[in-house]
Legacy VTK file of the C-alpha trace (Angstrom):
# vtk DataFile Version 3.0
C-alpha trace
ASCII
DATASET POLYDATA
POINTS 439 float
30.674 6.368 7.256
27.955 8.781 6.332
28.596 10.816 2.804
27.106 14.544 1.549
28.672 14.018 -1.800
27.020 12.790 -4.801
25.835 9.043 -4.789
28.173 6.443 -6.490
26.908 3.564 -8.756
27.565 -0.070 -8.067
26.862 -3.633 -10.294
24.833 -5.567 -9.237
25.842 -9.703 -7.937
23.527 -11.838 -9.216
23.314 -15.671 -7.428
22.748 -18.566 -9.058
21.646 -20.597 -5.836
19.016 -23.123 -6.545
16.280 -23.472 -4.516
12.752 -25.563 -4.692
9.300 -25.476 -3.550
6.850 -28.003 -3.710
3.821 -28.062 -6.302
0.931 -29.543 -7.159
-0.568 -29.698 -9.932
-3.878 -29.963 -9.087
-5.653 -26.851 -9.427
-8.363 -25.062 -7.389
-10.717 -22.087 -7.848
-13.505 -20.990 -5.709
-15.401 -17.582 -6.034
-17.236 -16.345 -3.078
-19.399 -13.297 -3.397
-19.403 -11.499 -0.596
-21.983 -8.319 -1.394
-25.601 -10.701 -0.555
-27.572 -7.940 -2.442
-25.852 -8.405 -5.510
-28.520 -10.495 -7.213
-31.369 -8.679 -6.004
-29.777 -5.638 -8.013
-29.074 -7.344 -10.813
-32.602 -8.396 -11.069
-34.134 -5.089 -10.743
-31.939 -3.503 -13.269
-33.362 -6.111 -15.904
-37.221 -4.730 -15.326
-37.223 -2.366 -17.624
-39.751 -0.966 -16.514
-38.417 0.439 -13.571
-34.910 1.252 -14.640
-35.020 4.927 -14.483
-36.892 4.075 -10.934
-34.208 2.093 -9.522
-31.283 4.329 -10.837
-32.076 7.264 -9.031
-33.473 5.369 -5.716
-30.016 3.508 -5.940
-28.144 7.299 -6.122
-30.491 8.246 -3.260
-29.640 5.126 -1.571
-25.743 6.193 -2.215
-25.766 9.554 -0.414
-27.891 8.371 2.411
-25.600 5.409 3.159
-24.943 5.141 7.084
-21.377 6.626 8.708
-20.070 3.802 10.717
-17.544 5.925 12.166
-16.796 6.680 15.660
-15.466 10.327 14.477
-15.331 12.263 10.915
-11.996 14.893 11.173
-12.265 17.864 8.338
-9.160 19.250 9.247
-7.894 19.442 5.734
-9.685 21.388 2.948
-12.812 19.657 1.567
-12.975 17.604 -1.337
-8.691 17.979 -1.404
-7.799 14.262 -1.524
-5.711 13.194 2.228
-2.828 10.936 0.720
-1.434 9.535 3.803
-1.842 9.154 7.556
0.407 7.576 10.520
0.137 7.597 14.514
2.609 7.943 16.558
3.938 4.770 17.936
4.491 5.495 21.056
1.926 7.399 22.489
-1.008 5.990 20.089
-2.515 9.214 20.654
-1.386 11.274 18.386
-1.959 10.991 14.169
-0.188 12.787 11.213
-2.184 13.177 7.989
-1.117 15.104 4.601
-3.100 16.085 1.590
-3.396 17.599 -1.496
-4.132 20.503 0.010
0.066 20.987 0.559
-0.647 20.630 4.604
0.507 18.465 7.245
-1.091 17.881 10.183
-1.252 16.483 13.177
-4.297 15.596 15.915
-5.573 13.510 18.316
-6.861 10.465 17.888
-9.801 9.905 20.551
-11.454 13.736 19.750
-9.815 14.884 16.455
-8.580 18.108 18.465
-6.400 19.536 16.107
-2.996 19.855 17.807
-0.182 21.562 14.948
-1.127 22.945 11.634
2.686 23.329 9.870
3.325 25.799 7.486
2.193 24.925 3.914
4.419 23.146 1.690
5.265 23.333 -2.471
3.112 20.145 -3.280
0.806 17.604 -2.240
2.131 16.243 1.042
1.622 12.370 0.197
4.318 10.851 2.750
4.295 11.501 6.478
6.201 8.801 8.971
7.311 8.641 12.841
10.118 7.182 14.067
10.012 4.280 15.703
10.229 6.001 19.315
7.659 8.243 18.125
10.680 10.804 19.042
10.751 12.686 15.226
7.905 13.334 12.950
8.460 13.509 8.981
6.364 14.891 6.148
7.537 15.294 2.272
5.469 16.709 -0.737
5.768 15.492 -3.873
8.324 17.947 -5.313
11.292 16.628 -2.945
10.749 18.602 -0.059
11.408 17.051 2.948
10.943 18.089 7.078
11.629 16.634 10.417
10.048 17.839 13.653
10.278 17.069 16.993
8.507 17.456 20.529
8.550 21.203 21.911
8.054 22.173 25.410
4.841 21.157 25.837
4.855 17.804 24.095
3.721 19.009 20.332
5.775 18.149 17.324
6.588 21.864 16.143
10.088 21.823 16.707
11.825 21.987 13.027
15.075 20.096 13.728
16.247 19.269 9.806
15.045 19.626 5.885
16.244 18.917 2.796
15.271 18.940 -0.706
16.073 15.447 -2.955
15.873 17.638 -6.456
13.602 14.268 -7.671
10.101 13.599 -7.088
9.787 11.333 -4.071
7.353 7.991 -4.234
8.231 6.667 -0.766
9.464 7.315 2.424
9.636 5.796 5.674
11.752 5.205 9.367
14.002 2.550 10.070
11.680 0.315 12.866
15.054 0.443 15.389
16.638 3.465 14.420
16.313 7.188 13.742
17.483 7.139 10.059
15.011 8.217 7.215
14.400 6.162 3.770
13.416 8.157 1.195
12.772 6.951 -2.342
12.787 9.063 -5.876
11.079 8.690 -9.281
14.665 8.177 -10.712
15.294 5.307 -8.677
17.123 6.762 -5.888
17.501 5.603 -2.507
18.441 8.140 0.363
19.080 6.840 4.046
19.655 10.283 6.525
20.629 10.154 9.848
18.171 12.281 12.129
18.588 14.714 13.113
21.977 15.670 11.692
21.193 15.105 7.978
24.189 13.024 7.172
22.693 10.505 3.820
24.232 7.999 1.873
22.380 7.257 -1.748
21.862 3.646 -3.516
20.776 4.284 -7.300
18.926 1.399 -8.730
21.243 2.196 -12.280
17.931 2.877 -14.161
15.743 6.114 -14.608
12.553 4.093 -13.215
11.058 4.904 -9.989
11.413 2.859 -6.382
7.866 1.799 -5.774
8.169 -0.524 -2.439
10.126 -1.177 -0.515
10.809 -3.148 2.870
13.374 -3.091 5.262
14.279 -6.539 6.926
14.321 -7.387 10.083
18.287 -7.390 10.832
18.189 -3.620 10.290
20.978 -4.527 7.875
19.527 -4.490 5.104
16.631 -3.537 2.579
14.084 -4.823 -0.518
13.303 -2.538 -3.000
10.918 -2.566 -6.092
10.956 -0.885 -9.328
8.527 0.773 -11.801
10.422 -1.961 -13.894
9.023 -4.592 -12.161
12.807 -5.380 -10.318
13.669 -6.026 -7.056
16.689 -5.403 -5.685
18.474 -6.392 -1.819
20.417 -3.840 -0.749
23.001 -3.932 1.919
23.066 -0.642 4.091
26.668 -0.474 5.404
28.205 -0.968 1.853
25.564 0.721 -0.455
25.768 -2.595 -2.741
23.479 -4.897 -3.884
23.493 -8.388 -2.838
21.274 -9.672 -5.462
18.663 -8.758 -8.142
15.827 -9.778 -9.739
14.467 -8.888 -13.054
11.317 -10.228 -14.795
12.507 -9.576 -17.976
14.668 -12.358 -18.010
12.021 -15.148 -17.391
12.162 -17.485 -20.440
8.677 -17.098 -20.918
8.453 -13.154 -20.458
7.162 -10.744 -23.212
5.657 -8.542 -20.987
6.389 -4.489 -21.324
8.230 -2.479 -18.623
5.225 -0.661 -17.801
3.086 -4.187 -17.335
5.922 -5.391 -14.993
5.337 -2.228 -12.940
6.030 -3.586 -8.822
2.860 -1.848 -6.988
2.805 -4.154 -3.774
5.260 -5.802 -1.433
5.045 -8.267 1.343
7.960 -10.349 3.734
7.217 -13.337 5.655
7.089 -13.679 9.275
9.997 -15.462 8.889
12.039 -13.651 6.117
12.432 -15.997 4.130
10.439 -14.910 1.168
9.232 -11.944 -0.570
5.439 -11.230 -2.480
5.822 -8.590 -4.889
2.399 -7.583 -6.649
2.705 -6.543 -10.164
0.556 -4.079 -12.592
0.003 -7.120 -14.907
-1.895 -9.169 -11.823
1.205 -11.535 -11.367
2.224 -12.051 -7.945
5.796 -13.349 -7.882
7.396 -15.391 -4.828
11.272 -15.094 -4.426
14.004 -16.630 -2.414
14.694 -13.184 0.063
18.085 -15.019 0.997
19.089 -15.362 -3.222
16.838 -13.637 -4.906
15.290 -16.624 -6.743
12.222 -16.814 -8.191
10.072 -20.180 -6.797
6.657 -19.112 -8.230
4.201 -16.949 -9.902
0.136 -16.446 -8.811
-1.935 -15.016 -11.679
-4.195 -13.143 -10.173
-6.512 -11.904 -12.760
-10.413 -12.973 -13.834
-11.366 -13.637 -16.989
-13.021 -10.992 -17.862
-10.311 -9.191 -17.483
-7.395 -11.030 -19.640
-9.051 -10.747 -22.518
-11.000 -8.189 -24.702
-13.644 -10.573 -26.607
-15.459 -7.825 -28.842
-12.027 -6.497 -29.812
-12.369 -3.004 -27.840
-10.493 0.132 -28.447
-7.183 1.003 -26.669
-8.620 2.796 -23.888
-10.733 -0.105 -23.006
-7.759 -2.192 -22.780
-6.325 0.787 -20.581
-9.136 0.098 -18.238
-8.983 -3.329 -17.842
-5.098 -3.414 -17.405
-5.115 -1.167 -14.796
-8.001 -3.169 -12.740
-5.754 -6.391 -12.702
-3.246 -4.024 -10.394
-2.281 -5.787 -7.281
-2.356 -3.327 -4.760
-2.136 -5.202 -1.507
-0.118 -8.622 -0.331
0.364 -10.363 2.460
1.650 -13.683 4.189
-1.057 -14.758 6.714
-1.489 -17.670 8.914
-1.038 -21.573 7.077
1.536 -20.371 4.470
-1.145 -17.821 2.686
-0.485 -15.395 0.325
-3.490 -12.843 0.403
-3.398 -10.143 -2.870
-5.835 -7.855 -3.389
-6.708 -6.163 -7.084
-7.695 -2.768 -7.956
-10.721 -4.686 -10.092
-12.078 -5.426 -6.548
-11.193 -8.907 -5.788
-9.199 -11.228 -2.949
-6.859 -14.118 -3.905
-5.989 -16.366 -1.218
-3.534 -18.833 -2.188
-1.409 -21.512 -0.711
2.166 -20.933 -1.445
3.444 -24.505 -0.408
0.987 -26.364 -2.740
0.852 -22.960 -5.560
-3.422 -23.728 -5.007
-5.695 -21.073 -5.209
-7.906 -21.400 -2.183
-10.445 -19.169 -2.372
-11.202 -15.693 -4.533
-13.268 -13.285 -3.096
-15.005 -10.683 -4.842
-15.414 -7.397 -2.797
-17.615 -5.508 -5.357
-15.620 -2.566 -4.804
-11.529 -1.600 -6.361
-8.790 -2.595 -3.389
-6.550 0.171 -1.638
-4.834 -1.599 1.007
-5.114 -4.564 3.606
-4.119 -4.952 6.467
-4.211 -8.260 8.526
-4.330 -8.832 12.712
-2.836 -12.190 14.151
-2.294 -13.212 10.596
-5.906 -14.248 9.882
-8.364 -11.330 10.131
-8.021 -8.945 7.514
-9.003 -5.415 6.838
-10.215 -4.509 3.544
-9.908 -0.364 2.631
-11.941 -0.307 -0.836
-12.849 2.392 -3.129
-16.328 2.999 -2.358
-15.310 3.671 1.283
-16.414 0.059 3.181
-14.207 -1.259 5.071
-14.555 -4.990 5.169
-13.205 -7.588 7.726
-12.973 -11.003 6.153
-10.983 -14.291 7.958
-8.894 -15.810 5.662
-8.578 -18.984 6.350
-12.138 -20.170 5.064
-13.244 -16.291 3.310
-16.178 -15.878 5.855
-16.976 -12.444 5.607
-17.432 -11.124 9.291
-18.040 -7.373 9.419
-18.231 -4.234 7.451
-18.016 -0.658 8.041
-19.235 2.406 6.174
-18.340 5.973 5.583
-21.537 7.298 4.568
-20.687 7.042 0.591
-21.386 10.269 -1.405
-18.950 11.983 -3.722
-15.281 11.261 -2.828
-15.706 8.633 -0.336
-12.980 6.637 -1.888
-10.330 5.811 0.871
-6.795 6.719 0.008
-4.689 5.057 3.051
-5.505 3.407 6.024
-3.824 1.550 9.319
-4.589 0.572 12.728
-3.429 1.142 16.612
-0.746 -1.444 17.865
-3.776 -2.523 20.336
-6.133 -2.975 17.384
-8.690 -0.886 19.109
-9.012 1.530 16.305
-8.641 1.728 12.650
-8.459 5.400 10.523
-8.875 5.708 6.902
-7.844 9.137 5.074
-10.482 9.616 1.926
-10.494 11.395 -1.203
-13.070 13.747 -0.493
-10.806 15.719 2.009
-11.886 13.806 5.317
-10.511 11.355 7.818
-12.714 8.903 10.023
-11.619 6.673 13.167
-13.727 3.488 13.482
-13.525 1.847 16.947
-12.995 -1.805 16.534
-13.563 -2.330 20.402
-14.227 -0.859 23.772
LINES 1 440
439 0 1 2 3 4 5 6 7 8 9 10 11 12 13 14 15 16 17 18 19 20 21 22 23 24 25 26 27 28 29 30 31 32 33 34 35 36 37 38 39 40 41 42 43 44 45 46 47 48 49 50 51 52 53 54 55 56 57 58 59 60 61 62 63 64 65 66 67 68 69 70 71 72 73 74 75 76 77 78 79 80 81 82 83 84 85 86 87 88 89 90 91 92 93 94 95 96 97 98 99 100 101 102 103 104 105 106 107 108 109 110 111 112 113 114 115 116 117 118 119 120 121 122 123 124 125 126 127 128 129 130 131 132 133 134 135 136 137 138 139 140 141 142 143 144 145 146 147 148 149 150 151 152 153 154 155 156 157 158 159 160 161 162 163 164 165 166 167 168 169 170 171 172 173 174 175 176 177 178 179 180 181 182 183 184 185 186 187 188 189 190 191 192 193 194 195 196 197 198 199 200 201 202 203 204 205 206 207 208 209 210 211 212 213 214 215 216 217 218 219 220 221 222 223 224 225 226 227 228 229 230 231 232 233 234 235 236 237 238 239 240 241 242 243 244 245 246 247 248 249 250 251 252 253 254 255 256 257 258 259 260 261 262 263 264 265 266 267 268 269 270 271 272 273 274 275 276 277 278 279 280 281 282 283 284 285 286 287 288 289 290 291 292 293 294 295 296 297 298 299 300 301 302 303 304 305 306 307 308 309 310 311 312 313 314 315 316 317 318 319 320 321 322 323 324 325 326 327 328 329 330 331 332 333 334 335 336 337 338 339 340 341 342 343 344 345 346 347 348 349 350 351 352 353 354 355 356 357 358 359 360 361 362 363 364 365 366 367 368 369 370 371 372 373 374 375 376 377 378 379 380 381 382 383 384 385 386 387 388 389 390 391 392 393 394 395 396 397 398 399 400 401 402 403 404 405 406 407 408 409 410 411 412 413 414 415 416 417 418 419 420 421 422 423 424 425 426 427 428 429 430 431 432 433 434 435 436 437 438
C-alpha cells in the first residue's frame, strides 16, 4: 500500500551468485574516421601562410553551414538552453519541450503550431515525460517542483490534475511504460514512485547523500535499476521498497578510483534483460549480471591521448581531459554489441561475448545521446549540432544532418517517432528542429 509519510531506510542483500562469460584474449582495435575533410584541414592549418586566411573562412564557413531540418521551432526564449523534449505516445503528434527559460511547452509536431504555453515555473524545467497512454503530461524544474496535466475539452493538455514539491533537487524523472505512476529521482539519492493522478508515493533512499543519475525500469513492471553519482547500482523491488542486490565499484580488488571518477552517467538493458551497461565518468563501461548483480566485465573506453597527461599539465587540464572520457550514451545492438559513446567525441563498438573491441569511431564532435532503430542503425546527437547515422555492425557511416551551426547549436536532447519517420533535437541556443527521416 501507498504511504504519505516519510520514506524508511532498508539494507541492502548482496548475492554472491557466480556467473561467467566467455573471453578472449585476443585483442582488437580499429579507428575509423568518419569526418573525410579532416586531413584537408589539417593540411591547410600547417601553411602558415594562410592561417589567419583559413581561420576566419573556416568561422565563415561555421555560420553559413546548411539547416537540414524539415522545421526550426523558437518557441522558447532565444539563446535559453531547451533541456528536454518528449512526444506523446499515442498520438505522435503532439511534443513537450522545457528550458532554461522556466517554461514548458507543448506543440505540434508536423507545423510547430504552438498548442499550451503553462504558467512559468521556479527553475529551469529540465524533465518533461508522458505516460505511456499519452493520457497525463509531466514537467519538473530543477528546484523540486513537480506538475501533471491532462487533456481538457478540446484535446489540449491544460488540465492541472496534481503537483507536488520533493524539497531536493530532482536529476530524473520518468513514467512507468504500463502504468500511470511517476519516477522521480533527487540529488540526495531519493527515489519517489506517485500514483497519478491521486498523488499517493512511496520513497526508496539509496542510504547515501549522492544523487540517482539513471535509471531503468525492467520489463516486468516489478521492478527497477538505478545508478548513483557514486558510481552504484542498485535493483530495486517496487512492491517492498527493498533492494534485491547492489553493486559498488569500490569494492573491485583492483579499484582506486575516486567517488567522483566512478560517477554512473549512462545506462543501457538488453533486449533480453539479462544484463545491464552502465557508462561511467572515468570511460569504464561495466557489464553486470541484471538477475545478481555481478559484475562479468569492464570496456575501457578511453584514447590515449586522453589517459595520460605527457607534458605534466596543470589541474585544470586534467579537468578537461577527465571530463571528455564521460560516457554519455550505451546501448545493446544487434550481434551481442555494446555501442558507448564519449563526450571526447568518439564510438566504441564492442563485442560483449568475446570482450573485443570491434571498431572505434571518431565523430569529430563531443557525444549527447544515441539512439539506435532495429538494433543496428544508430543516431548520433553531437555537440556541434550534426546528427550522424552510422550502422554498427561494420561503422559505415551512412548519413548526416545539420542544424545550420552558429553560436549555440549544441544539441541538448533528442528522440524519435515510434514510426521512425521523424527525429527532433532540442539545442542550446534556445531552438528545436524536426528532421524528416522519410516520406
Amino acid at each position: 500500500m501507498f504511504d504519505k509519510n516519510s520514506p524508511e531506510r532498508y539494507n541492502q542483500n548482496d548475492s554472491d551468485d557466480d556467473d561467467h562469460i566467455h573471453i578472449d584474449t585476443n585483442d582488437a582495435f580499429e579507428i575509423i574516421d568518419v569526418d573525410p575533410t579532416a586531413e584537408d584541414i589539417v593540411t591547410s592549418q600547417m601553411d602558415d601562410a594562410d592561417l589567419d586566411e583559413q581561420q576566419h573562412d573556416d568561422d565563415d564557413e561555421e555560420e553559413e553551414e546548411d539547416d537540414d531540418s524539415l522545421l526550426t521551432i523558437s518557441n522558447h526564449q532565444s539563446g535559453q538552453s531547451i533541456f528536454t523534449l518528449a512526444i506523446d505516445p499515442q498520438s505522435q503528434t503532439r511534443v513537450c519541450t522545457g528550458g532554461e527559460d522556466d517554461r514548458c511547452l507543448v506543440w505540434k509536431i508536423e507545423t510547430g503550431e504552438l498548442i499550451h504555453e503553462y504558467p512559468k515555473f521556479d527553475d529551469s524545467v529540465h524533465q518533461v515525460c508522458w505516460s505511456f497512454d499519452g493520457k497525463y503530461l509531466c514537467a519538473c524544474d530543477m528546484r523540486g517542483q513537480i506538475r501533471c496535466w491532462t487533456d481538457d475539452a478540446q484535446g489540449r493538455p491544460t488540465t492541472e490534475v496534481w503537483s507536488f514539491h520533493t524539497g531536493s533537487d530532482i536529476e530524473l524523472m520518468r513514467f512507468h511504460p504500463t502504468a500511470h505512476v511517476l519516477f522521480v529521482g533527487t540529488n540526495d539519492s531519493q527515489l519517489w514512485f506517485f500514483k497519478i493522478p491521486s498523488g499517493e508515493y512511496k520513497v526508496m533512499h539509496g542510504g547515501s547523500d549522492t544523487e540517482l543519475v539513471t535509471l531503468e525500469i525492467l520489463a516486468n513492471g516489478k521492478q527497477c535499476i538505478c545508478g548513483y553519482g557514486n558510481g552504484q547500482l542498485k535493483l530495486w523491488d517496487l512492491k517492498t521498497t527493498s533492494i534485491v542486490w547492489q553493486y559498488d565499484p569500490s569494492s573491485e580488488d583492483n579499484s582506486d578510483e575516486t567517488t567522483a571518477d566512478n560517477k554512473c552517467i549512462s545506462m543501457g538493458l538488453n533486449d533480453e534483460q539479462t544484463l545491464v551497461a552502465c557508462g561511467s565518468a572515468d570511460g569504464n563501461c561495466r557489464i553486470l549480471n541484471l538477475i545478481n548483480g555481478k559484475l562479468l566485465s569492464t570496456f575501457a573506453c578511453v584514447q590515449p591521448s586522453s589517459s595520460m597527461n605527457a607534458g605534466g599539465g596543470d589541474d585544470e587540464d586534467d579537468d578537461d581531459e577527465a571530463t571528455a572520457t564521460s560516457i554519455e550514451t550505451v546501448a545493446f545492438g544487434v550481434s551481442h554489441l555494446l555501442i558507448c559513446g564519449t563526450l571526447a567525441g568518439y564510438i566504441y563498438i564492442w563485442d560483449i561475448n568475446t570482450k573485443l573491441l570491434r571498431t572505434t569511431l571518431n565523430l569529430q564532435s563531443g557525444i549527447v545521446k544515441c539512439l539506435l532503430n532495429e538494433g543496428y542503425l544508430l543516431y548520433a546527437g553531437c555537440l556541434d549540432g550534426h546528427i550522424r547515422l552510422l550502422d554498427i555492425r561494420n561503422g559505415e557511416p551512412l548519413k548526416e544532418w545539420k542544424s545550420g551551426g552558429g553560436q549555440g547549436c549544441e544539441i541538448m536532447d533528442m528522440t524519435l517517432t515510434k514510426d521512425k519517420r521523424y527525429l527532433l533535437c532540442a539545442y542550446m541556443q534556445g531552438l528545436c528542429r524536426v528532421f524528416q527521416l522519410k516520406a
